[in-house]
N, C-alpha and C positions, 0 to 999 in steps of 0.2 A: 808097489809101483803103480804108477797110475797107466790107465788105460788110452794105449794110442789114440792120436786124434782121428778121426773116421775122414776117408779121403770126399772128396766132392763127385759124389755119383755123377756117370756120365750123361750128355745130354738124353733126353728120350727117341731111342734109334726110329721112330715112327715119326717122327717131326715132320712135318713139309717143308724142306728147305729149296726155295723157287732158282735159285742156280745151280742145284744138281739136277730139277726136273725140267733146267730149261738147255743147259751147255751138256750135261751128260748123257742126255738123251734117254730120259724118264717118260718124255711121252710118245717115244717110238718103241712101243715092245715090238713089234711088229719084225723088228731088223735084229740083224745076228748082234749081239752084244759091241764086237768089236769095230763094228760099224757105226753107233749109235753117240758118240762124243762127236767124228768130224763130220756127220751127218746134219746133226744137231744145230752145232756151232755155224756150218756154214748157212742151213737155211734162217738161225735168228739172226745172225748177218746183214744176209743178204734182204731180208725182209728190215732190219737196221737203215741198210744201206736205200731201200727203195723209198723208205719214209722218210729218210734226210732229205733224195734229190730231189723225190716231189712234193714233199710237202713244207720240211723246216727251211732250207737251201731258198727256194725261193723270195721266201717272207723274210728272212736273214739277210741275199743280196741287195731286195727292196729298201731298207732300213738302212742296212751300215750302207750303203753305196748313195742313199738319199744325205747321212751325215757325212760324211770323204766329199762327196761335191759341193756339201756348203762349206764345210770347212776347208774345202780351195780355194772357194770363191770369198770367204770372209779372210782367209789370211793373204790374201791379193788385195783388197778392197783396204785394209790396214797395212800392208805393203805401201801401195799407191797414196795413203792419205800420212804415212811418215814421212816419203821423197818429197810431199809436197810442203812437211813443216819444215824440215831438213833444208828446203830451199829457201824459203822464208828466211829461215834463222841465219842462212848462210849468208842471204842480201842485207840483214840487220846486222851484220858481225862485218860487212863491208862499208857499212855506210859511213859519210863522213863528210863533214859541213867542213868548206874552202873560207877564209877572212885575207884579208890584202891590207886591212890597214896595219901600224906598226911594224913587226918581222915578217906579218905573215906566215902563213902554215896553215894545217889543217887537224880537227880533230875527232877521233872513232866517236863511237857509238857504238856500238857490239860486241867487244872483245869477251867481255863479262858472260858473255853466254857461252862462250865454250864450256864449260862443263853440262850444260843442257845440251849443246849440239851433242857432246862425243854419246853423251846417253843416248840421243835418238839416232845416233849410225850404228852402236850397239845393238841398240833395238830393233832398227834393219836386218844387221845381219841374225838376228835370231830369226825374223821373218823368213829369210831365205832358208834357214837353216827347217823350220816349220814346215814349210813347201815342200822343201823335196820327200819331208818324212810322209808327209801326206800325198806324196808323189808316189813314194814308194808302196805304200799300204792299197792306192790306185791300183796299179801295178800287179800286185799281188794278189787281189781280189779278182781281176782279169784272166792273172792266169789260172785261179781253182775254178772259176766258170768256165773256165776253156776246158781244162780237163776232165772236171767232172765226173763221168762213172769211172775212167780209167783211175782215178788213185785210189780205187777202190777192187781193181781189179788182181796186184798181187797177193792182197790178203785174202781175199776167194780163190784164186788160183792153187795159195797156199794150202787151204782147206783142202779143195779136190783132189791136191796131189797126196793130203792125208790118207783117203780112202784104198789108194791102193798099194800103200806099203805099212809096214805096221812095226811092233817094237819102239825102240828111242827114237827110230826116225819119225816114225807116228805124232810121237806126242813130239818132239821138236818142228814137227809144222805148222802142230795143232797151237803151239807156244807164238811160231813164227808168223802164223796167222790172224792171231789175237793182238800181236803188239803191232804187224801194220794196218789192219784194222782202224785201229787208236789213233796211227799217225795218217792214217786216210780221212778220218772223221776230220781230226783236229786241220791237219790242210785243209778241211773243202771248209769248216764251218767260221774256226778261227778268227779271220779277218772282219769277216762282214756281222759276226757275232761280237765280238770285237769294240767293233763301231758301234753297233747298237747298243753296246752298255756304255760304253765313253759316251755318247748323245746324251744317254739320259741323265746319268753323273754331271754333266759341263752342263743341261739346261738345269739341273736342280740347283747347282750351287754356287757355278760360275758367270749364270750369263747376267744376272743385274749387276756386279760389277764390273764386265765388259761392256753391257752397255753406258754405263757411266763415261767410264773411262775412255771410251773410242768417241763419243757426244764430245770430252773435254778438247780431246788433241785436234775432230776436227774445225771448232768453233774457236781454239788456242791460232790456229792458222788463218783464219779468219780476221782475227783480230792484228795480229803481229802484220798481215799487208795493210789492214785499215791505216793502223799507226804507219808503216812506208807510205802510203799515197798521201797522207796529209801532210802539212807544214803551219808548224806551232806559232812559226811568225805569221803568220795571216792573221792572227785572233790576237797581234800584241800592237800595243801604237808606234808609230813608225818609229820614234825615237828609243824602240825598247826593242827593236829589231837587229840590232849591233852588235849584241853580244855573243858570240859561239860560243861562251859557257855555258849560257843560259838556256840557248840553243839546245845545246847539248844533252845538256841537262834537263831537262823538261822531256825531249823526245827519249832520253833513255830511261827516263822514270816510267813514260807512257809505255815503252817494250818491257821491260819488269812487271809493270802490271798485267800486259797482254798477257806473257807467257804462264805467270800466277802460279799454279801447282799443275802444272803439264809434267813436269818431272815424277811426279807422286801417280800420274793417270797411265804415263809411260810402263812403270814400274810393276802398275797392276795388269796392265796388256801383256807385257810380257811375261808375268806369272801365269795369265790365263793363257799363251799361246803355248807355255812349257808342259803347264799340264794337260792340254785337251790335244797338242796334237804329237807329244814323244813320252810324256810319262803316264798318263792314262793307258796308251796304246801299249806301251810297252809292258807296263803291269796286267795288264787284263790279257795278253796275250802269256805271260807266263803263270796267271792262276792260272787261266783253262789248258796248259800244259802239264802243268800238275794234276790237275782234274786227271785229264784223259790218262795222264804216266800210273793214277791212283787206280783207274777203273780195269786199263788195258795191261797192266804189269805182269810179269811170271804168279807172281802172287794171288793177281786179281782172276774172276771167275772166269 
């Protein structure tokens, strides 16, 4: 019979392993044994907790609160330059050349753009929809700077009350500690940490085809009044001035060309307004929930 396989000798019990000599209190020989975990735990905390609100917290609020007020101020500014093609398109989708001789009547000019108008009220309403997210995350960033040490203060709390009871209660404060700890960190930095990786992500990849595309729609607006303040018959000889087909036809060829691929620039704005001010944010706000759920867990040190 062959010889058992030999098991995997255990680690080397001499190890330095830096989470039992930092959370169980390795380098407090000093203190009674039973003392030495919520001891421990609450001063690397609390020395956690002084180097987030003076040192990270502030360079973090700097940053994501530098990016949440451009990105108010840029999804307002693309707001206000859609209302303004929106109207345009609305005055070209009204307009319409009057004839008296024969029956008489009159005929459009702009109907044909409805399918560009309904896109660009679409693309309003995701504007608004944009705002408020970045309204919200405002908001939210205001109120972890208002708070401040306080969200920090049940899971220290939690700590202290470890020291004087011991048993299951012990270690269930010392557990209940550690995990609002986690969600003390993740409220205070979260947001404004947040922002600052969404900045750097939307300038890496998104902004030269924002700026493209916001250059198209406002110079597309531009163009589409030029074509409303002119009149085609001024540049025809008199006797070629009679016809409202021609009319017609000439000035709505000129609006087809004004609008050109404003549809395609539309398109790509509002792919960049998805992800830089609800999908970015929202992603980067559940890694770093996962982060802190991985580090602060029953499981974790």
């Amino acid at each position: 019979m062959a010889d058992p396989k030999p098991t995997q000798a255990p680690s080397n019990p001499g190890e330095f392993d830096p989470r039992v000599f930092l959370f169980e209190g390795a380098w407090l020989p000093f203190l009674p044994a039973f003392l030495r975990e919520p001891v421990a735990r609450l001063a690397v905390f609390a020395a956690v907790a002084a180097t987030v609100m003076l040192g990270v917290a502030p360079v973090a609020d700097d940053k994501g609160e530098a990016w949440l007020e451009a990105s108010f101020a840029r999804t307002l500014a693309a707001l206000a330059a859609t209302r303004a093609l929106d109207s345009a398109i609305s005055l070209a989708q009204s307009s319409e050349v009057s004839f008296s001789f024969g029956p008489g009547g009159s005929l459009g000019i702009g109907q044909a753009l409805d399918p560009v108008n309904d896109l660009v009220e679409q693309y309003g309403s995701l504007l608004l929809t944009s705002t408020t997210a970045l309204g919200v995350q405002r908001l939210a960033l205001q109120i972890a700077k208002t708070l401040g040490w306080w969200l920090f203060l049940p899971a220290l709390g939690a700590l202290l009350a470890a020291l004087v009871v011991g048993g299951n209660s012990r270690k269930s404060l010392v557990s209940w500690g550690r995990r609002l700890f986690g969600v003390a960190l993740f409220a205070r930095l979260a947001i404004p940490a947040g922002a600052w990786i969404d900045s750097l992500v939307a300038e890496r990849f998104l902004e030269s085809n924002y700026q493209q595309a916001a250059a198209v729609v406002s110079s597309t607006t531009q163009r589409i009044e030029a074509v409303q303040a002119e009149d085609p018959a001024e540049r025809k000889a008199w006797y070629e001035r009679y016809n409202p087909v021609d009319y017609v036809g000439e000035k709505a060829k000129r609006l087809y060309t004004a609008i050109g691929d404003v549809g395609e620039s539309i398109v790509n704005l509002a792919i960049y307004f998805t992800i830089s001010t609800i999908i970015l944010p929202l992603g980067t706000l559940w890694l770093l929930s996962k982060v802190c759920g991985a580090l602060f867990s029953p499981r974790g040190a």
